[in-house]
FIVEXTI-230181 format. One record per residue: x, y, z of N, C-alpha, C in turn. Coordinates in steps of 0.001 Angstrom, whole numbers, plus 500000, padded with zeros to 6 digits. Each point is the difference from the previous one (the first is absolute). Layout:
// residues N
XYZXYZXYZ;...
This chain:
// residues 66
963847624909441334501126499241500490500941499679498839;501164500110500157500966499557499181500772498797500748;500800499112499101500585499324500246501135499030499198;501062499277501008500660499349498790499709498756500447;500118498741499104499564498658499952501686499354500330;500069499057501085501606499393499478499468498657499845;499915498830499467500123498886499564501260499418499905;500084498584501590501367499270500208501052501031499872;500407501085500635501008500842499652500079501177498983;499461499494498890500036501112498847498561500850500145;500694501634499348498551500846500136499665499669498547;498227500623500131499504499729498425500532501356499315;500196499799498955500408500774499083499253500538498796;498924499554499580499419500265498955499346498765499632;499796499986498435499335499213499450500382499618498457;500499498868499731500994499653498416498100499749498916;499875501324499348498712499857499400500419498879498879;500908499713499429500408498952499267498984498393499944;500898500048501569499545498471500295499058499795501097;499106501394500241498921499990501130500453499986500962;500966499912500765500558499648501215500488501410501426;500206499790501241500503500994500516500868499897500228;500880500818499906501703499712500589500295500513501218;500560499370500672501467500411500882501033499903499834;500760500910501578501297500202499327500554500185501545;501592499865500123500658499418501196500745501289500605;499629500755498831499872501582500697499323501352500299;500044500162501153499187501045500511499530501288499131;501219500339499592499637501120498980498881499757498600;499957498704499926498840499582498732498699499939500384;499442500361501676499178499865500370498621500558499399;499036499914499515498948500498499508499055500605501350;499806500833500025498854500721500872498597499862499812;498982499758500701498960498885498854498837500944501431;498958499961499302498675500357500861499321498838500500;498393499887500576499328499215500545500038498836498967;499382500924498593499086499120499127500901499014499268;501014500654500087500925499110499277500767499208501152;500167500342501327500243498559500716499237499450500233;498371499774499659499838499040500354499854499107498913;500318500416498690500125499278498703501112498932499907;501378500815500466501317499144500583499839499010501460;499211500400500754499782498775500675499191498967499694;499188500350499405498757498703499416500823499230498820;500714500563499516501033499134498810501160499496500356;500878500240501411500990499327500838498875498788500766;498831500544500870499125498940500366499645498764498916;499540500281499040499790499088498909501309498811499269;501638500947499812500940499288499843500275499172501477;499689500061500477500298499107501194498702499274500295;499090500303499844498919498669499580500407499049499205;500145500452499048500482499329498726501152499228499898;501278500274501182500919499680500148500959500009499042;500059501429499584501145500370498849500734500866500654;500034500275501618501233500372500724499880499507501159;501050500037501032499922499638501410500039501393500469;498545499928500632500271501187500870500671500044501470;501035500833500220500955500227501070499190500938500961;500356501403499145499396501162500982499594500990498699;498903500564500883499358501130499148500096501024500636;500818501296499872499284501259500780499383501078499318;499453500569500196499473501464499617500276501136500832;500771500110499628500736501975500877499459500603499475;499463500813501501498481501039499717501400501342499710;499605501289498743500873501259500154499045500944500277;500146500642501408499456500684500229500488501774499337;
């Protein structure tokens, strides 16, 4: 399965190895194409920032590309 992650509007985009973090971005074309193993790495770490309450979560989708 492939897929893209959108978080509150923006798709994920990658990952800033800098400062550990994942990015998004408010455009489509920056979208990262991501497999199982790695969504479920990006959801357990959006699940966790919103435990944690270091974002408000709105909406999450995952668009399956077939």
């Amino acid at each position: 399965m492939k897929a893209i992650v959108v978080l509150n509007g923006q798709f994920y985009s990658g990952e800033n190895t800098e400062e550990n973090k994942l990015t998004f971005s408010s455009k489509r074309s920056d979208a990262v194409i991501i497999d199982e193993r790695r969504l479920r790495f990006i959801i357990k770490t959006i699940t966790n920032w919103f435990m944690d309450e270091e974002i408000v979560l709105k909406r999450l989708e995952v668009l399956d590309i077939v």
